[in-house]
DRENFI-219800 format. One line per 5 residues: number of its first residue (from 1); their letters; for each residue y, z, x of C-alpha. Coordinates in nm, 4 decimals. Last residue first. Example, Ala and Ser with C-alpha at 12.3 -4.5 7.8 and 13.67 -1.06 7.14 Angstrom:
2
2) sa) -0.1060:0.7140:1.3670; -0.4500:0.7800:1.2300
//
This chain:
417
417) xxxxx) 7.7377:-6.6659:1.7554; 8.0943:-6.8480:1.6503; 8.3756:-6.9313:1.9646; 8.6946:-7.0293:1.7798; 8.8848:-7.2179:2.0414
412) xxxxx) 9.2850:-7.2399:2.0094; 9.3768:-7.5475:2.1049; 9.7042:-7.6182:2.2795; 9.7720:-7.4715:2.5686; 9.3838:-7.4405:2.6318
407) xxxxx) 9.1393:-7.1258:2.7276; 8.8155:-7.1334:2.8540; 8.5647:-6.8378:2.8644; 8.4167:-6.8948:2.5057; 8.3396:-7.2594:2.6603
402) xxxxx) 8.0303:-7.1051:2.7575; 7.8416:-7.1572:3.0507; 8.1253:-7.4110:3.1542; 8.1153:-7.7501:3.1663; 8.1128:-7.9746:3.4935
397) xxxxx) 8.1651:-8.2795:3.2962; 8.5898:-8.3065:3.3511; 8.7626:-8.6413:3.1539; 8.9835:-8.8139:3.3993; 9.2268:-9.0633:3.2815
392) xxxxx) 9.3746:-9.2454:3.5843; 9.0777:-9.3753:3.7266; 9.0785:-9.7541:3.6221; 8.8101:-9.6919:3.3354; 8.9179:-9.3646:3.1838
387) xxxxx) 9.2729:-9.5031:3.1508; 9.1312:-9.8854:3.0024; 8.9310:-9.6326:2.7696; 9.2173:-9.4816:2.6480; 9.4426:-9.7669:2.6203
382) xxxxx) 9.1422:-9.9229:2.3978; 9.1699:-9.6818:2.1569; 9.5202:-9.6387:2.0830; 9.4656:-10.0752:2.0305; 9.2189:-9.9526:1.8363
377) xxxxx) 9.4421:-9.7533:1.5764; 9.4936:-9.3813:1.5764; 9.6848:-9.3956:1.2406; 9.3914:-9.5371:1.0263; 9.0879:-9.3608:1.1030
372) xxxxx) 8.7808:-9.5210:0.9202; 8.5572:-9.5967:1.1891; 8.3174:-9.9042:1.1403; 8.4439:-10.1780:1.3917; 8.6168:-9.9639:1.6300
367) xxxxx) 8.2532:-9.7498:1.7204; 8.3347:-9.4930:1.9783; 8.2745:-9.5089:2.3000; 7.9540:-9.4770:2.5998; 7.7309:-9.7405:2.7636
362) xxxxx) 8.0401:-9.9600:2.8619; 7.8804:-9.9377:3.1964; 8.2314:-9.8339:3.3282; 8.2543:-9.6245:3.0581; 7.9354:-9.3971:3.1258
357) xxxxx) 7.5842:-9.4281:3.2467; 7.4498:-9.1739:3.4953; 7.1422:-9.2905:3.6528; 6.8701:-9.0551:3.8571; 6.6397:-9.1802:4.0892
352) xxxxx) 6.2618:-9.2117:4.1676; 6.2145:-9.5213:4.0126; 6.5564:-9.7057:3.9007; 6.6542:-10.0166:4.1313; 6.2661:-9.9647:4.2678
347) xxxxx) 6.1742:-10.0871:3.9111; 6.2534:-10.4358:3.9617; 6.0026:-10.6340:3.8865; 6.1351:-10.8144:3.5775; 5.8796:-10.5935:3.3685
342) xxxxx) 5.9682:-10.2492:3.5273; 6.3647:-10.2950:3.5003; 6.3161:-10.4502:3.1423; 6.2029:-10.0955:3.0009; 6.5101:-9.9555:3.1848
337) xxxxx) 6.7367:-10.2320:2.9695; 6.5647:-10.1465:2.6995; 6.6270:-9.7762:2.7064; 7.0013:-9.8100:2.8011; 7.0733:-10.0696:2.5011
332) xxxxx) 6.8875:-9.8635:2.2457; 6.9978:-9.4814:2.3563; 7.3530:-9.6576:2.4277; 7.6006:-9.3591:2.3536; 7.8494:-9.2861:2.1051
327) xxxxx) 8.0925:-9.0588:1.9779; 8.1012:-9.1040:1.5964; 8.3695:-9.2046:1.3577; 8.5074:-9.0966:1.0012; 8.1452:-9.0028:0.8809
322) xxxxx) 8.1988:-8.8541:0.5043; 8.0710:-9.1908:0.3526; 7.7183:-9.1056:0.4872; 7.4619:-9.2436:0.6319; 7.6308:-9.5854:0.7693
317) xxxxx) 7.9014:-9.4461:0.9107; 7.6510:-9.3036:1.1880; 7.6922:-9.4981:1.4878; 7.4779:-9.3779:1.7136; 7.4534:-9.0869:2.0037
312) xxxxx) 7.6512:-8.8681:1.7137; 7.8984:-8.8755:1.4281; 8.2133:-8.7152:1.3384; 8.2175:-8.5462:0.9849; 8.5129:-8.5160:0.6961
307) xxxxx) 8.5276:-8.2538:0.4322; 8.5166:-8.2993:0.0496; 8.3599:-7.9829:0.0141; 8.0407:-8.0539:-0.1240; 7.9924:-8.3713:0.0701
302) xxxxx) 8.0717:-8.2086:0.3792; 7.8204:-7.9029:0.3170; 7.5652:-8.2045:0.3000; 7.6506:-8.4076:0.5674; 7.6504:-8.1022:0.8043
297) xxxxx) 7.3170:-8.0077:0.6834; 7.1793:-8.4436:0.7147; 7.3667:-8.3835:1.0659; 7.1086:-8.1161:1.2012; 6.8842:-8.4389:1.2303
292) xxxxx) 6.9656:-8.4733:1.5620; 7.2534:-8.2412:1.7507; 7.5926:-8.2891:1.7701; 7.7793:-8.2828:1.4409; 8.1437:-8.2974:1.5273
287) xxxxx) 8.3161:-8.1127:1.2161; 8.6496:-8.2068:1.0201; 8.8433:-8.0594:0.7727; 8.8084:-7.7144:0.8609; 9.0403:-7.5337:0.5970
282) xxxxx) 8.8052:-7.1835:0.5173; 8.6007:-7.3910:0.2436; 8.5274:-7.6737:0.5137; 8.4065:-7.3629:0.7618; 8.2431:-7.1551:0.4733
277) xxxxx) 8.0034:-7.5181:0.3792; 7.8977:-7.5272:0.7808; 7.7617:-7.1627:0.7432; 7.5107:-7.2429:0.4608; 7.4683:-7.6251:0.5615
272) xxxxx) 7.2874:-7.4266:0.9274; 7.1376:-7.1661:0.7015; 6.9884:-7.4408:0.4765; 6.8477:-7.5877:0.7743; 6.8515:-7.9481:0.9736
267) xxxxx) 6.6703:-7.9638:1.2648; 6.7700:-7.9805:1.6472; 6.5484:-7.6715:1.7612; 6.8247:-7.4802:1.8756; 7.0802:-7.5725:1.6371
262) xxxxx) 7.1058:-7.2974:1.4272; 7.4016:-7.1774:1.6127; 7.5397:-7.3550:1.8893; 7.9130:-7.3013:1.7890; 8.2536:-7.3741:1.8130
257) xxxxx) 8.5472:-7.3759:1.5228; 8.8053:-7.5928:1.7019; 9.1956:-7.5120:1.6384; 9.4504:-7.7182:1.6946; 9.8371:-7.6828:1.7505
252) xxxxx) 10.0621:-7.9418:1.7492; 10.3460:-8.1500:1.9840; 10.1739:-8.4868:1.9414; 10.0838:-8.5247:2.3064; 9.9651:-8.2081:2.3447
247) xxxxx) 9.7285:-8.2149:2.0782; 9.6157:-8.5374:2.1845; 9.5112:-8.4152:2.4927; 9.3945:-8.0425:2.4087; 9.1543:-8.2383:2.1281
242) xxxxx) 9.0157:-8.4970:2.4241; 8.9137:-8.2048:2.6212; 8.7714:-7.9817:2.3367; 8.5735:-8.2542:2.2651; 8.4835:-8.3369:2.6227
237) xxxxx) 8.3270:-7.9852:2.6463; 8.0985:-8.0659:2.3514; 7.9746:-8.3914:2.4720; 7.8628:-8.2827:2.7453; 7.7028:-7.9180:2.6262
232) xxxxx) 7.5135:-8.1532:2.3865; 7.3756:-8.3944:2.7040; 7.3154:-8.0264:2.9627; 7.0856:-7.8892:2.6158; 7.1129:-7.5392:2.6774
227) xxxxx) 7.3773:-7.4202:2.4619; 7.1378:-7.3390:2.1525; 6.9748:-7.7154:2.1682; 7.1855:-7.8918:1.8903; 7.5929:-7.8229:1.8504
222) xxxxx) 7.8331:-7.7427:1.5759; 8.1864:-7.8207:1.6556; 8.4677:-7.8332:1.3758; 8.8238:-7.9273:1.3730; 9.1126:-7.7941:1.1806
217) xxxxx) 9.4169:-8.0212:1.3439; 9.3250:-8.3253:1.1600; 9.6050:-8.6242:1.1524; 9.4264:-8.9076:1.3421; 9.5346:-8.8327:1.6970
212) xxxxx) 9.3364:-8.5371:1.6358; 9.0319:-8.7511:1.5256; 9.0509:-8.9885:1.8047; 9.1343:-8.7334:2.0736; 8.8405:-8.5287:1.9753
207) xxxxx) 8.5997:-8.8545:1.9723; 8.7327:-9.0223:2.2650; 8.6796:-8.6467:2.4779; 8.2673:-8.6428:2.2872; 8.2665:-8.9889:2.4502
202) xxxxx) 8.3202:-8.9198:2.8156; 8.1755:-8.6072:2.7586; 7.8804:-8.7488:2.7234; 7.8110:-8.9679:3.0471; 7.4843:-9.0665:2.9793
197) xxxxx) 7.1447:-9.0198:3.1705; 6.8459:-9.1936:3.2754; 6.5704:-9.0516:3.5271; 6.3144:-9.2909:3.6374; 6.0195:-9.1715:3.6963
192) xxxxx) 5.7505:-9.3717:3.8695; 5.9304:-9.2856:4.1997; 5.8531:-8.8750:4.1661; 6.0476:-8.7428:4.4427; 5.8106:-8.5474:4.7038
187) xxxxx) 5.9523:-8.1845:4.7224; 5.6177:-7.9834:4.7706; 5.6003:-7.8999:4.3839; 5.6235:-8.2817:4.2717; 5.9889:-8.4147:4.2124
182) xxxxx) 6.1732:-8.5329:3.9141; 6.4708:-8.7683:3.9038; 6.7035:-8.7060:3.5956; 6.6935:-8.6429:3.2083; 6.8313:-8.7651:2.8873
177) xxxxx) 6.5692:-9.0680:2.8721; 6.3230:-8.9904:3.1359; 6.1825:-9.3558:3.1702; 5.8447:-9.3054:3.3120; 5.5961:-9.5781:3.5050
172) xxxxx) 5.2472:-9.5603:3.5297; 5.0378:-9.6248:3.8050; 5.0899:-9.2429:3.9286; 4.9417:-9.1256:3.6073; 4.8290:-8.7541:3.6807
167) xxxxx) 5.1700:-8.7003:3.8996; 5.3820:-8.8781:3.6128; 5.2055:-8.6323:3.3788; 5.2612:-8.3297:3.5362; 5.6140:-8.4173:3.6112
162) xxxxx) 5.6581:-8.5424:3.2396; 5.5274:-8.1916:3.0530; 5.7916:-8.0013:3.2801; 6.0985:-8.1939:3.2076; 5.9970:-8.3246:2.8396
157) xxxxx) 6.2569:-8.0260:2.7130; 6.5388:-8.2820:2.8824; 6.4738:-8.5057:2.6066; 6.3228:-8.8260:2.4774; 6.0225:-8.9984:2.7332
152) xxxxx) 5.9804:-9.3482:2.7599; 5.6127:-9.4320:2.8923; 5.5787:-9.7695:3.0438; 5.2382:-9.9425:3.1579; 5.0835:-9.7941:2.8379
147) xxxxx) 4.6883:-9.8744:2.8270; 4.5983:-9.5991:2.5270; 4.5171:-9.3842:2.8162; 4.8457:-9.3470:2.9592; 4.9729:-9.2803:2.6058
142) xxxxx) 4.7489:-9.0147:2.5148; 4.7855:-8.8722:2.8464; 5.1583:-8.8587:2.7212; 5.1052:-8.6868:2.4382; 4.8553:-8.4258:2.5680
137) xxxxx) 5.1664:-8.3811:2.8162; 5.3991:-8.3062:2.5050; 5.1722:-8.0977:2.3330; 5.1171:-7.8438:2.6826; 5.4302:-7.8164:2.7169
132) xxxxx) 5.5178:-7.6561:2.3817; 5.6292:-7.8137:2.0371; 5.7270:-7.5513:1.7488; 6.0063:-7.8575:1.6609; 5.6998:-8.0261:1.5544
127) xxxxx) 5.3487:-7.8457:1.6179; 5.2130:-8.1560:1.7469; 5.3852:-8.3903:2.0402; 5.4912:-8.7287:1.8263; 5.3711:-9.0524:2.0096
122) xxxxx) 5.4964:-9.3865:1.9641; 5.3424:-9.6965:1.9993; 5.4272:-10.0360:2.1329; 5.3033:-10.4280:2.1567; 5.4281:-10.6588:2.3957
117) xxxxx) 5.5674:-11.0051:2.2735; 5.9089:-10.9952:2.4635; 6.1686:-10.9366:2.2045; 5.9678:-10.7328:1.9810; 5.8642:-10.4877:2.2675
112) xxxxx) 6.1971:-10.4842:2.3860; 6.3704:-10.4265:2.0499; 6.1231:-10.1868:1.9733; 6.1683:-9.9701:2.2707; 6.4961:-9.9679:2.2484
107) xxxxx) 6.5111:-9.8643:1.8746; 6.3121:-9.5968:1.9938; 6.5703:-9.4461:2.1893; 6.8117:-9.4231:1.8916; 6.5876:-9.2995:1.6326
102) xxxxx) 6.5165:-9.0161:1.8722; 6.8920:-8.9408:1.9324; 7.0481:-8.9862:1.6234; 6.9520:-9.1025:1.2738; 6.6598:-8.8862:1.2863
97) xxxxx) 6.3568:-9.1336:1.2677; 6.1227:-9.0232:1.4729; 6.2137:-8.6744:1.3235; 6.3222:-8.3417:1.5395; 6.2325:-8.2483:1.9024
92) xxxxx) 6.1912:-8.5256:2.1715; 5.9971:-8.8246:2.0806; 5.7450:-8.9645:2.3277; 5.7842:-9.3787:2.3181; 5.4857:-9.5798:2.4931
87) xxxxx) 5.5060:-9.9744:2.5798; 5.1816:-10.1989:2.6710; 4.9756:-10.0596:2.4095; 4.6259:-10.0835:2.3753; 4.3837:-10.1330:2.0658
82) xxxxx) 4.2480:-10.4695:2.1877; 4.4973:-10.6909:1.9147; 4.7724:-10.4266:1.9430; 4.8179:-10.2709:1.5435; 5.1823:-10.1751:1.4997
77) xxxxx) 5.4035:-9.8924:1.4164; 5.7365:-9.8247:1.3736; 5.7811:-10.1814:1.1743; 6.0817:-10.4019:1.3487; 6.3695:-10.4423:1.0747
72) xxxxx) 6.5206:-10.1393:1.1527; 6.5689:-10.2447:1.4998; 6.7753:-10.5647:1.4166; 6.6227:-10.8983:1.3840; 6.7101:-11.2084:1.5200
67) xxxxx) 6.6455:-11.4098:1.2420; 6.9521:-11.6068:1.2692; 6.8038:-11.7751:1.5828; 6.5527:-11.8969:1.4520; 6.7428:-11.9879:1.1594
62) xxxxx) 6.9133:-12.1736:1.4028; 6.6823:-12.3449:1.5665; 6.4870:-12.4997:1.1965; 6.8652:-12.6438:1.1179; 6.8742:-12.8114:1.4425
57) xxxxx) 6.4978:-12.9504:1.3871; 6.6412:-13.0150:1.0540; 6.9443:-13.2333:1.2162; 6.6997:-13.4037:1.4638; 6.5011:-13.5130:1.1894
52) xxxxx) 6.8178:-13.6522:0.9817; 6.9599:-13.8151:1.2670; 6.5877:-13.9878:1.3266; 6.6211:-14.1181:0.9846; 6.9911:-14.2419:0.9889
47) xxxxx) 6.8703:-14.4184:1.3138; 6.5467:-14.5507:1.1669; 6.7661:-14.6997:0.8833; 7.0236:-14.8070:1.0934; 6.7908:-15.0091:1.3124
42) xxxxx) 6.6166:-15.0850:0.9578; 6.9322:-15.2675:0.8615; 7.0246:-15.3946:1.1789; 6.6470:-15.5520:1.2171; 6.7443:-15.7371:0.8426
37) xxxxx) 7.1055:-15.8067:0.9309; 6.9426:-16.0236:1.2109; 6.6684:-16.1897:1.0129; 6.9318:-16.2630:0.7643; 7.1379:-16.4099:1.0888
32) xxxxx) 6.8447:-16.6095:1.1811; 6.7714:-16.7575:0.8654; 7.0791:-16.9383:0.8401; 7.1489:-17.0205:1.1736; 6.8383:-17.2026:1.1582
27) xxxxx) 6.9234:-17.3303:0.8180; 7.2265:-17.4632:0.9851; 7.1069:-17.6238:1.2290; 6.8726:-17.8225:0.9907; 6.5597:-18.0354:1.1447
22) xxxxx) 6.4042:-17.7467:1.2634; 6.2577:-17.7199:1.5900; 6.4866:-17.4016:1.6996; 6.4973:-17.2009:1.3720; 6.0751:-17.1759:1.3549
17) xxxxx) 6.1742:-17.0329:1.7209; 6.3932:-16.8089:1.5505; 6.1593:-16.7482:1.2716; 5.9073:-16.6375:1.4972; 6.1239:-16.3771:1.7368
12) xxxxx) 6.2626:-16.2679:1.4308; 5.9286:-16.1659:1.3140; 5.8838:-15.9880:1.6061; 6.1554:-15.8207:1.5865; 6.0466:-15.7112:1.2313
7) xxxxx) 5.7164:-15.5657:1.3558; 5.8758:-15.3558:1.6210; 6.1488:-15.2064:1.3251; 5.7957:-15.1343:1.1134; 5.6156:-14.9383:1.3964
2) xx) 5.8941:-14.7425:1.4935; 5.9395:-14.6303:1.1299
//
């Protein structure tokens, strides 16, 4: 088109010239303003053709941009072009994809990985939930040796399997999702691990206010990891916290069926949907399942009983039409964002220390856009968190051994072994 408009100015470079020696003025003037509308036209034309280029490259951006993809849209697995893999992912107990915690941290590393053109592979220690120390660090010198520069480790049972590793690797670089700092056995900290945790309680205490607030004084807790797990005992204890609350404030009494019970290995049993269904059929109306894949039991004895679940680590409303709200952390955003400390070059803000995201991170909360709770609104909500946020809500994490030692004003604790 650039080639035709130049043509045509010359040509009314020659006609005006032919314009200037003839005998007729007005012919001149004649020709000269066709030869003018002409150029206008195909200025306008080139224009209105150069708009319409720019307007597709536009369109071309922003489908771009539109297909941003979510998590569950990047495969699990993936073939590197020289069989390495820049990013490693070592699930904890339970299913890769568990709805929960393990799904949760490996959305992370996908989103990274997708997002900055390195490849990824995850790792599943044999023998399942029947996993010892010894499968977990044959996972991760798996990993090393399959070229990963960052190894993301799931769990606070990767402890002892991660300091052996992170001592045999020392050029590698370990996010201990769930965990803390780790040391050699002479005391040295461990700088290529970098221990990331959450502040649970902060959520599990939105959660039990949330749901009280809501209307339900028969509540249910049924935890993962037998009472050991530091992140389940967390959320647990701010539960109860954020049930007393609320309770007080509305003047009524709550009670909280409480138990670790087949949860220790994070799965979901007919013995755990077994004991869940005689809590909804004994007037529990709501349970806080904490702990993996034991939610698809919980789920289940729901369903059957027309009860009512609270989610965990991710927003679960999406699995199941029983899910009124979950207490959240951010497995994806957290794990990412520790991924992207080693490849922007700043690890040392991390290595060899341990992080505690909460609030004030907004790394913990409840999810405002897909609960279903009507009468504790998110304006309700937001007070809350603006409280826990300035300093004057405090929610307590140094939980007991067992909460069957604790007593409340207001809720009365079932404790279930």
């Amino acid at each position: 088109m650039k080639k035709t408009l130049a043509l045509l100015l010359a040509l009314c470079m020659i006609f005006g010239l032919m314009a200037g020696c003839s005998s007729s003025s007005d012919d001149a003037e004649e020709t000269t303003t066709e030869t003018e509308e002409t150029v206008e036209e195909a200025a306008e034309a080139e224009e209105t053709e150069e708009a319409a280029e720019e307007a597709e490259e536009t369109e071309e951006e922003t489908a771009e941009v539109a297909e941003v993809v979510s998590a569950d849209d990047i495969p699990d697995t993936m073939t590197s072009d020289d069989g390495t893999y820049d990013i490693a992912f070592i699930t904890d107990v339970g299913q890769l994809k568990d709805k929960s915690f393990n799904q949760g941290t490996f959305d992370g590393v996908k989103l990274y990985a997708y997002e900055n053109g390195l490849s990824y592979k995850y790792y599943q220690p044999a023998n399942g939930s029947e996993a010892t120390n010894d499968d977990r660090y044959d996972a991760m010198v798996s990993a090393c040796e399959n070229g990963a520069q960052v190894v993301v480790c799931a769990g606070y049972m990767q402890e002892t399997a991660l300091t052996a590793a992170a001592i045999a690797y020392p050029d590698v670089q370990f996010i201990f999702i769930d965990g803390y700092s780790l040391s050699d056995e002479d005391g040295n900290v461990l700088t290529n691990v970098a221990g990331i945790a959450f502040q649970e309680e902060q959520s599990g205490y939105f959660a039990g206010y949330a749901v009280v607030a809501e209307g339900y004084t028969s509540l249910g807790f049924s935890g993962g990891g037998g009472g050991t797990n530091s992140a389940c005992c967390r959320y647990g204890y701010g539960f109860l916290q954020g049930a007393e609350a609320a309770a007080e404030a509305l003047g009524v009494e709550v009670t909280i069926n409480y138990s670790w019970l087949y949860g220790s290995s994070f799965a979901a049993s007919p013995e755990l949907q077994t004991m869940v269904s005689g809590w909804y059929e004994n007037g529990v109306e709501i349970v806080f399942a904490c702990g993996g894949s034991m939610f698809d039991s919980i789920v289940a004895a729901a369903a059957e009983n027309d009860g009512a679940v609270i989610g965990v680590d991710v927003d679960q409303s999406y699995e199941s039409d029983t899910v009124v709200t979950s207490a959240m952390k951010g497995l994806s955003s957290a794990t990412s964002w520790a991924i992207g400390k080693y490849f922007d070059g700043e690890w040392d803000d991390i290595g060899g220390a341990s992080t505690s995201l909460g609030v004030n991170d907004d790394a913990v909360g409840l999810p405002t856009d897909t609960w279903s709770m009507e009468s504790f609104t998110v304006e309700d909500y937001e007070e809350q968190l603006a409280a826990l946020k300035d300093g004057s809500l405090v929610v307590d994490a140094d939980y007991p051994e067992s909460v069957a030692d604790l007593t409340f004003d207001y809720v009365t604790i079932n404790y279930i072994e």
